[in-house]
C-alpha positions as CSV (number, residue, x, y, z in Angstrom):
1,X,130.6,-124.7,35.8
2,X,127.2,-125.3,36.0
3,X,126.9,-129.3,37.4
4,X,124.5,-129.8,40.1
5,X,125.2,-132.3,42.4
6,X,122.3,-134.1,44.2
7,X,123.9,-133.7,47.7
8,X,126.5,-130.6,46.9
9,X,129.3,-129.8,49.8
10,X,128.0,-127.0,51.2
11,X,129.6,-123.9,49.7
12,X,129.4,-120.2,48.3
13,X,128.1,-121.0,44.6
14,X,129.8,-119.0,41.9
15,X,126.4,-116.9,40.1
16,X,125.1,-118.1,37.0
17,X,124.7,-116.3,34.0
18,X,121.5,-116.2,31.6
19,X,124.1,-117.1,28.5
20,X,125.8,-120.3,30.3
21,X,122.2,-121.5,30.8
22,X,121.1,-121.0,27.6
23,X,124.2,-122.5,25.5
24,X,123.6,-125.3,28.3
25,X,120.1,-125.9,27.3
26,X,121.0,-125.1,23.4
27,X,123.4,-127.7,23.9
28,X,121.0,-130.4,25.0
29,X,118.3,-129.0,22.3
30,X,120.8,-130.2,19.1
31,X,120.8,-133.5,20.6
32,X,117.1,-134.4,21.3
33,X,116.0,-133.0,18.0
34,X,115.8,-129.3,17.4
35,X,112.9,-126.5,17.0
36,X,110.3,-128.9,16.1
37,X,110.6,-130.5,19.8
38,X,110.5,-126.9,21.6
39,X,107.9,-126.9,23.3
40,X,109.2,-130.1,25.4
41,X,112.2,-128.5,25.7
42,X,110.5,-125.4,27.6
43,X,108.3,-128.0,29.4
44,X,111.3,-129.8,30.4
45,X,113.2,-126.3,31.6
46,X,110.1,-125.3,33.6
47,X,110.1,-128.5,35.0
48,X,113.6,-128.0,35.8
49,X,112.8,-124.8,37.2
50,X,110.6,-125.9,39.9
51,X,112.3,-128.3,41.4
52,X,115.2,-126.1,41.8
53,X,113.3,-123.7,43.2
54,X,111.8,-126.1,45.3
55,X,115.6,-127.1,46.4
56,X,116.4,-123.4,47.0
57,X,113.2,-123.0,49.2
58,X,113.6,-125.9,51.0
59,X,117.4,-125.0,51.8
60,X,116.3,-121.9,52.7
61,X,114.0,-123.0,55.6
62,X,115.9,-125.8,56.6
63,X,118.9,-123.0,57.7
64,X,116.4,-121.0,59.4
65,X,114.8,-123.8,61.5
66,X,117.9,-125.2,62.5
67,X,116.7,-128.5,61.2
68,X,117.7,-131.3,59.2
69,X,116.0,-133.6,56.4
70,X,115.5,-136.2,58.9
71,X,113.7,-133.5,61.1
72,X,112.3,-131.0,59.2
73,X,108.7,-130.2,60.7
74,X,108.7,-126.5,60.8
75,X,110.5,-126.7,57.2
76,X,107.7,-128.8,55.9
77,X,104.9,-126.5,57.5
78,X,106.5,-123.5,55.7
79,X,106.5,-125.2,52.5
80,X,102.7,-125.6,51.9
81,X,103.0,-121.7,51.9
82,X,105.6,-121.7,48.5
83,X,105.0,-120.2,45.0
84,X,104.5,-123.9,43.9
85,X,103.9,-127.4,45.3
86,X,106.2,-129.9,43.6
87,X,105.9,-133.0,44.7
88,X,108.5,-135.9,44.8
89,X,108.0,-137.6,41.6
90,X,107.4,-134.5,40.0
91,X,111.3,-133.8,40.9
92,X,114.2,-133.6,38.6
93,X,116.2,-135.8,41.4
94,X,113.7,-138.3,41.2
95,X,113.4,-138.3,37.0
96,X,117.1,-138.3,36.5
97,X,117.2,-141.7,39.1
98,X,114.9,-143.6,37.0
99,X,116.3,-141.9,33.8
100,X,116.8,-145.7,32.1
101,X,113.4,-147.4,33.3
102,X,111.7,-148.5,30.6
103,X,108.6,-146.1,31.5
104,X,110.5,-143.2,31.9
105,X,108.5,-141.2,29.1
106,X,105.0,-142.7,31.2
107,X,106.9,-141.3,34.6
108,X,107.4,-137.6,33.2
109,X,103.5,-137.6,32.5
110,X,102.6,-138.5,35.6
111,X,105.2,-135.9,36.7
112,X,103.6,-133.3,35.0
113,X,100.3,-134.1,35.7
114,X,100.8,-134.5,39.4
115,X,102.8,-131.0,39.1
116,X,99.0,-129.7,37.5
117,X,96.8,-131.5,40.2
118,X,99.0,-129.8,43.0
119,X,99.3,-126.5,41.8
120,X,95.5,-126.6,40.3
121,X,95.0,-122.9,40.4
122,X,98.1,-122.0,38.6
123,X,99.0,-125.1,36.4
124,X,95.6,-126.5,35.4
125,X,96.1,-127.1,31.6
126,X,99.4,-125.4,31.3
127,X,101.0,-129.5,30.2
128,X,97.8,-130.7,28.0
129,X,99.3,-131.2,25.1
130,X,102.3,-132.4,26.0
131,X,103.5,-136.2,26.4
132,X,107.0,-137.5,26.5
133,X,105.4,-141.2,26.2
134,X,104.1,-140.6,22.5
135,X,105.2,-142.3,19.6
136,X,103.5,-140.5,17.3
137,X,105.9,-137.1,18.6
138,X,109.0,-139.1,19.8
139,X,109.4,-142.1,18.2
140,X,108.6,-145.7,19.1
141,X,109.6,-146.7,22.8
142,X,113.7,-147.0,22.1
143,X,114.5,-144.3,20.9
144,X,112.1,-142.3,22.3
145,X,113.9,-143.1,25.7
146,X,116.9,-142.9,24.1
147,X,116.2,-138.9,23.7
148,X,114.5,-138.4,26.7
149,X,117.4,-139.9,28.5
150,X,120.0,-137.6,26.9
151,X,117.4,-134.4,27.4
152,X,117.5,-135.4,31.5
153,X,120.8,-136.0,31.2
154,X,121.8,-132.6,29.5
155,X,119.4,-131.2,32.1
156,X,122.0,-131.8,34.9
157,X,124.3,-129.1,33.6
158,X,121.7,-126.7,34.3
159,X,121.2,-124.9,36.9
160,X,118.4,-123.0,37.7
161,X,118.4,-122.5,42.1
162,X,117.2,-118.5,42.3
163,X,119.7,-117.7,45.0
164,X,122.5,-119.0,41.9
165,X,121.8,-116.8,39.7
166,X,123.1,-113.3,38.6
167,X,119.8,-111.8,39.0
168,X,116.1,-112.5,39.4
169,X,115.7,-111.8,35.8
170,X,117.9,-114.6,34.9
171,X,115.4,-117.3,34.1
172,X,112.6,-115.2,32.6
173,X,115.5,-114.1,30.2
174,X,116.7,-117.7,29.0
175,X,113.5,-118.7,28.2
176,X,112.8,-115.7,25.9
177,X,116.1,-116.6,24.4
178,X,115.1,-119.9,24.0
179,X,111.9,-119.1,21.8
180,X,113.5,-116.3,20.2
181,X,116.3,-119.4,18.9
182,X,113.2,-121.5,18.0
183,X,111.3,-119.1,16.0
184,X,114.6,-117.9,14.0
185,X,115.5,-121.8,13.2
186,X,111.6,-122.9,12.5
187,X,110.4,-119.5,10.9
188,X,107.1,-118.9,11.0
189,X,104.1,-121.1,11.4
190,X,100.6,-121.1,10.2
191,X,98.9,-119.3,13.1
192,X,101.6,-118.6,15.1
193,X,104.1,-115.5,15.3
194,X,106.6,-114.1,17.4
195,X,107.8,-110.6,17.9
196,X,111.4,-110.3,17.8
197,X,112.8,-108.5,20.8
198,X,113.9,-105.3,19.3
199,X,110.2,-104.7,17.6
200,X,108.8,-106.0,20.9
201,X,110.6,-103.2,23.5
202,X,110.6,-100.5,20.7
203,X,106.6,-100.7,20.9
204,X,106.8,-101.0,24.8
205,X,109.0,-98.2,25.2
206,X,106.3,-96.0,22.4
207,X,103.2,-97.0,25.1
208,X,104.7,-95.0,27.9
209,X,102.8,-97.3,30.3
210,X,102.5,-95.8,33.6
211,X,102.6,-97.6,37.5
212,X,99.2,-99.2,38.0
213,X,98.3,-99.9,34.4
214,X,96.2,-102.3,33.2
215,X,97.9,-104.2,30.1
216,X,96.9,-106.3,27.4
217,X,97.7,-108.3,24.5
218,X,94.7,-110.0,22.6
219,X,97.2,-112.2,20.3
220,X,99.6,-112.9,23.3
221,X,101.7,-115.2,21.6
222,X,104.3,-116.4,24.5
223,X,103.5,-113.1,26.1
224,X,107.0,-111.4,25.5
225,X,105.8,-108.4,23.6
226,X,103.5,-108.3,26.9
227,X,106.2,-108.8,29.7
228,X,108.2,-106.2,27.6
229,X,105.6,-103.8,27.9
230,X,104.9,-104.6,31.7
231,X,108.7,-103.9,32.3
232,X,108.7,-100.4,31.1
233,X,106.5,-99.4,33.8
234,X,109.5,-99.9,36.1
235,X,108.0,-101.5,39.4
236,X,105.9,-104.3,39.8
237,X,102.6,-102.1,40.1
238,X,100.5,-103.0,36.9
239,X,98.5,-106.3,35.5
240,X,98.8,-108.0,32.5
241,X,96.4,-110.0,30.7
242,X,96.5,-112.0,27.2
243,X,94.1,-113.8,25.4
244,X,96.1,-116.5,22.2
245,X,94.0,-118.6,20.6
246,X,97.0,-121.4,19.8
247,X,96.9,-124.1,23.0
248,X,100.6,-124.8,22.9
249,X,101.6,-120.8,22.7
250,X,98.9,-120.5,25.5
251,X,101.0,-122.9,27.5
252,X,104.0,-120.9,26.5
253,X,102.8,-117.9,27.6
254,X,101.7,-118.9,31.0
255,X,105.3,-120.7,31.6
256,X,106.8,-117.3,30.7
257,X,104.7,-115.7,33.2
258,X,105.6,-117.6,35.3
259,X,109.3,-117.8,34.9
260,X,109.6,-114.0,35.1
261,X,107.8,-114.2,38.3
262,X,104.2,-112.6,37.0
263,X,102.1,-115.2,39.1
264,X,99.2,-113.0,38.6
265,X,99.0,-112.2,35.2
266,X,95.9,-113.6,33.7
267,X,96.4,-115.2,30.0
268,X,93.0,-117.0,28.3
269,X,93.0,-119.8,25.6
270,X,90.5,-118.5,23.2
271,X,89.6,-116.6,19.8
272,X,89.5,-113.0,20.8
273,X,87.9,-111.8,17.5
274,X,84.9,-114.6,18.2
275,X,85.2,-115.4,21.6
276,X,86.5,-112.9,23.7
277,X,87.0,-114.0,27.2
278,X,88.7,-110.9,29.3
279,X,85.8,-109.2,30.5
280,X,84.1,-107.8,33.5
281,X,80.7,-108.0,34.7
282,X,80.1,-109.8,30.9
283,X,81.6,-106.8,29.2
284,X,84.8,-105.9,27.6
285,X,87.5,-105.3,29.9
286,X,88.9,-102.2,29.9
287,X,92.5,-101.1,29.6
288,X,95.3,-98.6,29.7
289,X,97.7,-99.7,27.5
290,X,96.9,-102.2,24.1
291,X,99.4,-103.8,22.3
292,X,99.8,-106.7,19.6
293,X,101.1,-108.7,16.6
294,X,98.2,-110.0,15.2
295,X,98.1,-112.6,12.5
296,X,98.9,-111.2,9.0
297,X,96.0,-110.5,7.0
298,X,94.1,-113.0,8.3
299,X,92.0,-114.9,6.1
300,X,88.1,-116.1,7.5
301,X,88.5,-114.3,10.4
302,X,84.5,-114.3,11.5
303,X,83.5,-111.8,9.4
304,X,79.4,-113.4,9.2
305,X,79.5,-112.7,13.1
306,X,80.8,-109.2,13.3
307,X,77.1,-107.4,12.6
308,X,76.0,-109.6,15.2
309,X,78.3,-109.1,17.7
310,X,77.1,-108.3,21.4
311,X,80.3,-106.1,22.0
312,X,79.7,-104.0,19.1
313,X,83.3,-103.5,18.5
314,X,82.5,-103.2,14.5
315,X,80.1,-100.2,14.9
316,X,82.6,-98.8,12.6
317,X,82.6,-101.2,9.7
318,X,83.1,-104.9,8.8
319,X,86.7,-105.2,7.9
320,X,86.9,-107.8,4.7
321,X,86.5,-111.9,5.3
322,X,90.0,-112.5,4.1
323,X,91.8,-109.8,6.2
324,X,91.4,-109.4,9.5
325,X,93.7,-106.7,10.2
326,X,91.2,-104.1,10.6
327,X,88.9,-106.5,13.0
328,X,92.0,-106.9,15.3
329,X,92.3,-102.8,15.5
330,X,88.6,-102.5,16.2
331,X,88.4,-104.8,19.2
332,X,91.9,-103.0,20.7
333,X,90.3,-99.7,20.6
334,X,86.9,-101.0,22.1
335,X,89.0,-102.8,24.5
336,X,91.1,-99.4,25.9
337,X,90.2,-97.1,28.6
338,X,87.8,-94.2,27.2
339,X,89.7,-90.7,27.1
340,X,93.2,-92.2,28.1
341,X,93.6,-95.3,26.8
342,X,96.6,-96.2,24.3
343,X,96.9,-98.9,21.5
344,X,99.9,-99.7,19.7
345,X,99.4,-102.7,16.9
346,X,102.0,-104.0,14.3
347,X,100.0,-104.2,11.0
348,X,100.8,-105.1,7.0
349,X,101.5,-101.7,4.9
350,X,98.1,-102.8,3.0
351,X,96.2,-101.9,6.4
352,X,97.5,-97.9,5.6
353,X,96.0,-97.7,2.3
354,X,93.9,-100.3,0.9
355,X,89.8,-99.6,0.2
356,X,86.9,-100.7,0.4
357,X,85.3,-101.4,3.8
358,X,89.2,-101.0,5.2
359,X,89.1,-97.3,3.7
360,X,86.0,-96.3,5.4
361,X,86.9,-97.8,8.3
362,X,90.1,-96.5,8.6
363,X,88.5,-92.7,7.6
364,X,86.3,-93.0,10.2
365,X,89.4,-93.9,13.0
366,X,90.8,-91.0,11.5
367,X,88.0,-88.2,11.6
368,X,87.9,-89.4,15.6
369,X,91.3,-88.1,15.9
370,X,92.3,-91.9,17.4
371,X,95.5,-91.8,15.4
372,X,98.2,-90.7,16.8
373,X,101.3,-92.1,14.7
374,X,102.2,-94.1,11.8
375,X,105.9,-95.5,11.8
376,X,107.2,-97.7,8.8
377,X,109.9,-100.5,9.5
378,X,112.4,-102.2,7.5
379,X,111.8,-104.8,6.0
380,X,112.7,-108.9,6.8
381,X,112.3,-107.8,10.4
382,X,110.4,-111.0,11.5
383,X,111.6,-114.9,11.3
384,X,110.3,-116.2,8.0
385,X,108.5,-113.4,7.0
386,X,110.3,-110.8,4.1
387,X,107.6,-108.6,4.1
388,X,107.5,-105.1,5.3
389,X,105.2,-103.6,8.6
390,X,104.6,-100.3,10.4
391,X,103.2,-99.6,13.7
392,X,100.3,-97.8,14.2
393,X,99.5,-95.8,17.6
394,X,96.6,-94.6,18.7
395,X,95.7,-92.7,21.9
396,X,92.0,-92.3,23.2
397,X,93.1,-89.0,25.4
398,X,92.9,-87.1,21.9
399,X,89.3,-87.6,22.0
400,X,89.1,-85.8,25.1
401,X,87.5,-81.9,24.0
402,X,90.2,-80.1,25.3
403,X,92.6,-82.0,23.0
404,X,90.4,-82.0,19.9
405,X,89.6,-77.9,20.2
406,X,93.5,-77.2,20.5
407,X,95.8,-76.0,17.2
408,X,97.3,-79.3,16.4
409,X,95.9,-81.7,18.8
410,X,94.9,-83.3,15.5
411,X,98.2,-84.0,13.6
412,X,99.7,-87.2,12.6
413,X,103.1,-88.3,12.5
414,X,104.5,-90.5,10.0
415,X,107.9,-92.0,10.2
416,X,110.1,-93.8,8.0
417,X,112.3,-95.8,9.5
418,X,112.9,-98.4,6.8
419,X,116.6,-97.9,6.7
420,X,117.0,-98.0,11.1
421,X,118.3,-101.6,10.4
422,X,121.5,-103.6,10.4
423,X,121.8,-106.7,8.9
424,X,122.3,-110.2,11.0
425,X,122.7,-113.7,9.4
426,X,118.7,-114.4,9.1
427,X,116.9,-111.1,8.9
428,X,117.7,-107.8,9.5
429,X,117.7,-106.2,13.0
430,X,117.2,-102.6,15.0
431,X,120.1,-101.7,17.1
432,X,119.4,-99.8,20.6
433,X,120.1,-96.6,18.3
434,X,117.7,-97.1,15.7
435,X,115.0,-97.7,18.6
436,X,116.2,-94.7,20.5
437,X,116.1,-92.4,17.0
438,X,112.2,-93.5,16.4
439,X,111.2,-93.5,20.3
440,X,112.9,-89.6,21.1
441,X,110.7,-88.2,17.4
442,X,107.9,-90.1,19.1
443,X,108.3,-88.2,22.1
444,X,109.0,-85.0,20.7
445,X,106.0,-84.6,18.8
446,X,103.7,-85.5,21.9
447,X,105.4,-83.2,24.1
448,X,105.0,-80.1,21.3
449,X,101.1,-80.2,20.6
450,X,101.3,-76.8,19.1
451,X,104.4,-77.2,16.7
452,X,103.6,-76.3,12.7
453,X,103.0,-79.3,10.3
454,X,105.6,-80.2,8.2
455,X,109.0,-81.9,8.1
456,X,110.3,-83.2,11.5
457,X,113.5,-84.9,10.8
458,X,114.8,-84.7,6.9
459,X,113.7,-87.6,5.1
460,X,112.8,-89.7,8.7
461,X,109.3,-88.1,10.1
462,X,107.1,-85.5,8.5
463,X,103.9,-83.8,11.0
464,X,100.5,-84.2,8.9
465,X,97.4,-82.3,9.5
466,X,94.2,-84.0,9.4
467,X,93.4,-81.6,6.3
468,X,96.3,-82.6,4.8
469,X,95.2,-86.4,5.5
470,X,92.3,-85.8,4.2
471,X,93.3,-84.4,0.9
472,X,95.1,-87.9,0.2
473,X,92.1,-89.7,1.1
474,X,93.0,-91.1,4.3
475,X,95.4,-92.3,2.6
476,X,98.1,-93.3,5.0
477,X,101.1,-94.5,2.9
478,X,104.5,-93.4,4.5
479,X,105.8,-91.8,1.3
480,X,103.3,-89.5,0.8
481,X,104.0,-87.8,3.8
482,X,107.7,-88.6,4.0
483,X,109.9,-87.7,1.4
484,X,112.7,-89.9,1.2
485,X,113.8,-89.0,-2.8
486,X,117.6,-89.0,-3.2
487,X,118.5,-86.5,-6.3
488,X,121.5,-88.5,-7.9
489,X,124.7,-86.2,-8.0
490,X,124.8,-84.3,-11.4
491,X,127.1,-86.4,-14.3
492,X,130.4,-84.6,-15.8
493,X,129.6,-85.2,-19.2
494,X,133.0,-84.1,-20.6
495,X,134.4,-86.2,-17.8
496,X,132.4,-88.9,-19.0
497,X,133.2,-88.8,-22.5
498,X,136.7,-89.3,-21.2
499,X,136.4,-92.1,-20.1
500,X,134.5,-93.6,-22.2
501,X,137.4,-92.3,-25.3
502,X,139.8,-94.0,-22.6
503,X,138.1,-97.3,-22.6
504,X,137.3,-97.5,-26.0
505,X,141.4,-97.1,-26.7
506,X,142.0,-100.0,-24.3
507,X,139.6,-102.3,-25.7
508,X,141.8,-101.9,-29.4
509,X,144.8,-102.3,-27.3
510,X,143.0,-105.7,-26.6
511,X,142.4,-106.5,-29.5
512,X,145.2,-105.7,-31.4
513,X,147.0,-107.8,-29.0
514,X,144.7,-110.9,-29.2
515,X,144.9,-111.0,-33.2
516,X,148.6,-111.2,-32.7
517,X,148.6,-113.7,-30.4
518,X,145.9,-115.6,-33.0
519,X,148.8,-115.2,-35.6
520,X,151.6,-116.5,-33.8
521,X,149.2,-120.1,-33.3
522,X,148.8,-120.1,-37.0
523,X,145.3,-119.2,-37.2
């Protein structure tokens, strides 16, 4: 059961699972309104979150101090030293008391604001655009109270204390769960995507990142294709950094950092193409490990600014003013660590073979030897989107000389892995098998540098060399590399003709019997 009293009997708690906390919270969702109201239902969980961490904490040094709420010095003390500061009003406790007052929608701002203005380092901007005492969003004052009554209210069935939980991972999972459930009920919105979780860890698990890694996402989203990527490395010993240019998702993302305990990840609100804002000492940062979503062809992405631009992350072309695709590569690859760096990016199949400034731009990637693979997924993979997408991988230690000099340091792979699917009520999905069958190829082809070009796996993955890349243009459409043909199975024509005989006897059988049947009725 998963009631939380405000002054529980002391006892052993039975642990909490991520799934009874997030059909708790789904539960609550359906009543205050749905996936257009998300976003203060992730507010409301985080808010949740702290003050029963804040509990936890506070339990935790009132049992080693021996002391009591009525004496708790040393407790106190030790408290300034927390994760978070959470003040009193900022406290579920607190909200759910006044949880009829007429201002109650005016007390969770000032709840969240004071949360910001005690946790300034952290918090500073994270609740902007978010107020439970507009009309505008929640409807004029009585039935906005109404709802935010029944969302504290539902709140109380959830519980979030760490030292409750099945694992540390718990929290961090529900509220990935949580947006995954929003973005498959609202589909997708103008300048906003997310990456469902089976495309997100099969392109962690391709990046190979290593402990100590630097990792980014320039189009973080809510940062779970980052966190994915982070948690392949296996310990705690990289960074991650994020740059989204939608405020709200920017909230998002630094919530989910949080919530998955990556207080140090550093996330910017900004446009990276136009404004990018990770750098050091006023230059592009530099990474191990790449990844992103980007927006989908991505019309007036800057393109007047790009021959002016003091990165000079173009130098290879302007990509068109109605697709940005192309810009979103270039800045990756500026952006990764020079002879080891790796960028993995999930791209429209236009980006593999359309012309133009794309071509050349794409030709010159290729002559570089940057590219290292080109895998092709199934279609209807992402919420509201039908259309199909490959990922593209490239890996800065081929430009290394000893890599470029060496028989087949300059192959491609291509993969086809339109039919790894299986199909779910919304869209299709990749099962852990499909992901294994692409990553283990993947894997095979970088650990055998000196195998012959050809055919890898029948109909699934083909080696190309760069001559043979070249004689299709640069051309990088999956099925000219990959043949996927099926020959139909050769027709019996006498057997055929048998059948057909057959059928045509039983359709006069038919008939006969009908005009018999017309007779009888006298017509």
């Amino acid at each position: 059961m998963l009631f939380q009293d405000s002054n529980p009997t002391p006892s052993i708690p039975r642990l909490v699972s991520a799934s009874e906390i997030n059909n708790a919270v789904l539960r609550t969702w359906d009543t205050f309104g749905g996936a257009q109201y998300k976003d203060y239902i992730l507010v409301f969980l985080f808010l949740k979150y702290l003050s029963d961490l804040y509990r936890d904490r506070y339990q935790f040094y009132l049992d080693r101090y021996n002391e009591t709420p009525d004496n708790d010095v040393r407790t106190q003390r030790a408290m300034q030293y927390e994760r978070f500061q959470t003040p009193a009003e900022c406290r579920y406790d607190f909200l759910y008391d006044h949880r009829n007052d007429p201002d109650i929608g005016e007390k969770l701002d000032i709840a969240l604001a004071h949360l910001e203005e005690a946790n300034r380092e952290k918090l500073e901007g994270v609740f902007g655009d978010i107020s439970f005492n507009s009309e505008k969003q929640l409807g004029p004052t009585r039935d906005r109270n109404r709802r935010i009554k029944s969302l504290i209210e539902g709140f109380r069935h959830v519980d979030l204390t760490p030292s409750h939980l099945e694992s540390q991972d718990v929290i961090g999972d529900v509220y990935e769960l949580l947006i995954e459930r929003f973005a498959s009920e609202a589909g997708k919105k103008v300048g906003e995507s997310y990456t469902p979780t089976a495309i997100s860890i099969l392109l962690a698990r391709l990046m190979t990142p290593q402990p100590g890694s630097r990792i980014s996402d320039p189009t973080c989203g809510s940062g779970s294709l980052l966190i994915k990527v982070g948690q392949q490395v296996g310990s705690r010993n990289f960074a991650l950094y994020g740059q989204e240019i939608n405020r709200t998702t920017y909230a998002l993302a630094r919530m989910n950092m949080f919530l998955h305990g990556f207080d140090d990840a550093i996330i910017r609100w900004g446009d990276t193409l136009n404004n990018p804002l990770l750098l050091e000492n006023d230059r592009l940062m530099k990474f191990d490990v790449v990844v992103a979503n980007p927006p989908s062809s991505l019309d007036k992405w800057g393109a007047e600014n790009a021959p002016i631009d003091r990165h000079n992350r173009f130098h290879r072309g302007t990509p068109p003013k109605s697709k940005g695709d192309f810009a979103f590569i270039s800045h990756m690859i500026e952006t990764a660590c020079e002879g080891r760096g790796k960028v993995g990016v999930i791209v429209p199949h236009g980006v593999l073979f359309r012309g133009s400034s794309e071509g050349l731009i794409r030709r010159k990637l290729i002559e570089e030897n940057l590219l290292e693979a080109v895998i092709g997924l199934p279609a209807n993979l992402f919420f509201g989107a039908g259309i199909s997408t490959a990922i593209l991988l490239f890996n800065l230690a081929r430009t290394r000389p000893e890599n470029t000099q060496s028989v087949g340091k300059t192959d491609v792979l291509f993969i086809d892995a339109s039919r790894e699917y299986a199909e779910a009520k919304n869209q299709n999905v990749m099962r852990a098998e499909h992901i294994d069958r692409i990553v283990n190829i993947v894997q095979t082809f970088r650990q055998s540098p000196e195998e012959a070009a050809g055919i890898v796996a029948e109909k699934f993955a083909y080696r190309a060399t760069l001559e043979e890349i070249r004689k299709n243009d640069y051309n990088l459409n999956i099925p000219r590399y990959v043949d996927t043909f099926e020959e139909e199975e050769p027709t019996d024509t006498q057997e055929t003709q048998a059948e057909i005989a057959q059928l045509e006897t039983e359709l006069a059988e038919a008939k006969a019997r009908m005009q018999q049947c017309l007779k009888e009725l006298g017509f």
